[in-house]
N, C-alpha and C positions, 0 to 999 in steps of 0.2 A: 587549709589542708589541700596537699595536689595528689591528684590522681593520674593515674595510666591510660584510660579510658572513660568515655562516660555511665556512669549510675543511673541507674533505674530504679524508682519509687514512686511512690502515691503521695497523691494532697491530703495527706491524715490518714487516719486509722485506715488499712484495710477492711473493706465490707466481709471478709471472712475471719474475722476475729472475732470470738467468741466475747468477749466485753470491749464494747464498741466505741462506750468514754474514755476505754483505759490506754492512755499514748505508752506507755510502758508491754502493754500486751499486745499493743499494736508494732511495737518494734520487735517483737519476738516472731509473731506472726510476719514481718515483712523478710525475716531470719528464713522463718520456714518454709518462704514462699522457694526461696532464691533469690529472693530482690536484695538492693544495694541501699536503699539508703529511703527517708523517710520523712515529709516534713509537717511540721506542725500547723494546725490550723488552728490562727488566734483568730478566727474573722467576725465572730460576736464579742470578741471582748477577752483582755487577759486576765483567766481566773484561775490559772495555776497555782497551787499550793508548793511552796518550798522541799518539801520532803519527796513529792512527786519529780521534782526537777531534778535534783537531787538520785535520784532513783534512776530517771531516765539516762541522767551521764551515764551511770554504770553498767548501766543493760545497754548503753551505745557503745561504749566503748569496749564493753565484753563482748559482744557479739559483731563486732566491727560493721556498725549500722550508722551512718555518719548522719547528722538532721541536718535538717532546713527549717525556716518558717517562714505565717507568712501573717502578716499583720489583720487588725479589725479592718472590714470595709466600710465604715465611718469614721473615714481621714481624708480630710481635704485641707489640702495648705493654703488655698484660694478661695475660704470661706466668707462671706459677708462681713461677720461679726468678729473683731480679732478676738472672743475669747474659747471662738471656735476651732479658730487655726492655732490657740497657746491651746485648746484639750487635744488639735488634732498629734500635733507636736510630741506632747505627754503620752499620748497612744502607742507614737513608736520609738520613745523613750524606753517606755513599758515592755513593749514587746521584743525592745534589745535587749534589756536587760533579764528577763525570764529566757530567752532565749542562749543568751549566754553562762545562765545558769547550766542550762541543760546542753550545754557543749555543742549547741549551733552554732557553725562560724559565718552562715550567709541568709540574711533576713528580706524578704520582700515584702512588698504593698501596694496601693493604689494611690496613688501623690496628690493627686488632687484634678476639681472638676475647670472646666473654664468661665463656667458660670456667664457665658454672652460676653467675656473680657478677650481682650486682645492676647493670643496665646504668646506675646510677646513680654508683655509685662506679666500672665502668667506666669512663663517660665523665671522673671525676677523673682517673684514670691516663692515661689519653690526653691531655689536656688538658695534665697538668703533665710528659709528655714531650714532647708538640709545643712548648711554651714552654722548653725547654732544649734543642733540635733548634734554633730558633729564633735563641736565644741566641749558640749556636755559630756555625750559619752568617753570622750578622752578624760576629763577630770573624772570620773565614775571608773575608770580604766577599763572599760570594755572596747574590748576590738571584735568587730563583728561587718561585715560589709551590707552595707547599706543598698540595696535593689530596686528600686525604684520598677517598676513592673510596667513592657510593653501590652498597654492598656485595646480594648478592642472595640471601643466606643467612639466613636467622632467626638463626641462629646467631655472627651475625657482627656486628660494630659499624660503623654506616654506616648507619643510618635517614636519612632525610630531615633529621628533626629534630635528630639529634644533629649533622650535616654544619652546619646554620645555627647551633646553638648556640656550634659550634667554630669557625664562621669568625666570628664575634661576641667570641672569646675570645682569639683568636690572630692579632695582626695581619697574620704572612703566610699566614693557613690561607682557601682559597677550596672550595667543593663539587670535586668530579668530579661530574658528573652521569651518572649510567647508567641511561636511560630502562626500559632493556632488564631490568636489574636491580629496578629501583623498580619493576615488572608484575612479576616473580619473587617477589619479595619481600612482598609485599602481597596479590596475585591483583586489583589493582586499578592503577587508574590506566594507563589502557591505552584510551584514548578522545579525541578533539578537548577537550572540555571539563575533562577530570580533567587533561590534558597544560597549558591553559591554569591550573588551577586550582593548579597544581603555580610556573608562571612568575608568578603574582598572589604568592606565598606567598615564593618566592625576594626577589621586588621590595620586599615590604611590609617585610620581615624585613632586608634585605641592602643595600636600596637597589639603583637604576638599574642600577648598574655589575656586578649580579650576571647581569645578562643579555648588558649588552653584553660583556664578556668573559667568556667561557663554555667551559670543558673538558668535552665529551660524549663519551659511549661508548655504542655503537649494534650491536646486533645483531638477531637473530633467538633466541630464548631458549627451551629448552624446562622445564619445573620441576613441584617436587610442594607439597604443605605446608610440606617446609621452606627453600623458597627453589628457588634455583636447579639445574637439574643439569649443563645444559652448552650451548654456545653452537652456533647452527644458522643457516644462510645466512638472509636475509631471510623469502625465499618460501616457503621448508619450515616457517615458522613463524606463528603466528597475532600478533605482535606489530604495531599499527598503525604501522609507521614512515610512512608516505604522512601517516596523521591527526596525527602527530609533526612532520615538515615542515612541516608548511600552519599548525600553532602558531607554531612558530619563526620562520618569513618574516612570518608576521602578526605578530609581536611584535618583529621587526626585531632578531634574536638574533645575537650575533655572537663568532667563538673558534673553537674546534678541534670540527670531529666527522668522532670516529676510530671506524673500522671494526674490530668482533670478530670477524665471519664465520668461519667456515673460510674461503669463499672472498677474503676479503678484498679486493683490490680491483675484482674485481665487482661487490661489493655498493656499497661506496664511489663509482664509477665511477655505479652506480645511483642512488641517496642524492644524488650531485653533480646529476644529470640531470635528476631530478626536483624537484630544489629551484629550479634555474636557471631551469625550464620554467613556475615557477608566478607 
């Protein structure tokens, strides 16, 4: 799906939705906020019922409220045990396929740890499970873009560079971009210029299309050395989202930016307002 501009939503149910498990009431609620678009959060585990999914196409698609989602955070492609990297695999098999039930066409997650291994044969393990993740979902026929998520941990796999190398390698692997994460992760890139110099590198690397369709994830971030430690409304946080915005409309960016907040659609609600305003 391409858009004109970019979407504004929350990581799951809005905190002002009156039944707070229901993704279906949650996408009404993101209706009534004014927001654009909504994404699912599988990150304990896919326990969606058919009818539900099912449900949600229709209330997406009637209410022109487009999802996302975003896989369990117990998936690691780089696990010890290989019958831990064949359940991590089945995780976001799972989670493409329920998500494609419900008329998601761009799925994210967390790829995997480096477990003290060379981020070099790392990134092979990853690689040659996204290319059999891949494989599968084509015979299953779902098409669904595969997001592999800029991660905010040192510890974690999900550089910048390894996100382009992998979408370069894998033809349905696109970035996540997590601005929020990528300042965590670095103690850089957190300025007008470093935000701009980050969309020059996507572009040069990726081509046109890595901007105009675009999965972002935005918060407020607090962290140490080693990355990230947890996520904090906008304004409690020293993250430039405003110097963030005014990149993205200048570069005529377009796709999903989903909201981490705790408060979620406050912040989102904010992030809408101020982008529409510029």
């Amino acid at each position: 799906m391409r858009f004109d501009r970019l979407l504004f939503g929350t990581a799951g149910v809005p905190n002002s939705t009156a039944k707070k498990n229901n993704p279906i009431e949650g996408v009404k609620e993101i209706h009534s906020l004014g927001l654009d678009c909504m994404q699912l959060e599988f990150a304990h585990g896919v326990r969606m019922k058919e009818e539900v999914s099912s449900g949600l196409r229709k209330v997406s698609y009637e209410l022109g409220i487009p999802l996302t989602s975003h896989g369990p955070y117990y998936i690691n492609l780089n696990a010890r045990e290989q019958d831990k990297i064949d359940s991590s695999v089945e995780r976001i098999i799972q989670t493409a396929k329920i998500s494609d039930l419900c008329g998601a066409e761009s799925m994210t997650f967390h790829a995997a740890f480096y477990m003290k291994d060379s981020p070099y044969d790392v990134f092979d393990l990853v690689e040659k499970s996204m290319n059999v993740i891949e494989e599968r979902l084509g015979r299953l026929d779902i098409e669904i873009e595969l997001r592999p998520e800029l991660t905010g941990k040192t510890s974690q796999f999900g550089s910048l560079q390894e996100l382009i190398s992998l979408t370069k390698n894998v033809n349905s692997c696109r970035p996540c971009m997590d601005f929020s994460h990528l300042y965590a992760r670095t103690g850089s890139y957190n300025s007008e210029e470093e935000f701009q110099e980050v969309l020059d590198t996507l572009v040069e690397e990726l081509g046109k299309d890595a901007i105009n369709n675009m999965h972002i994830h935005i918060s407020g971030i607090s962290s140490n050395s080693k990355g990230d430690l947890k996520h904090l409304n906008l304004e409690s946080s020293d993250f430039d989202w405003k110097g963030l915005l005014n990149v993205l409309k200048r570069n005529d960016c377009k796709g999903y930016m989903i909201c981490n907040s705790p408060n979620l659609e406050k912040d989102a609600k904010m992030l809408k307002e101020y982008y529409l305003a510029l």
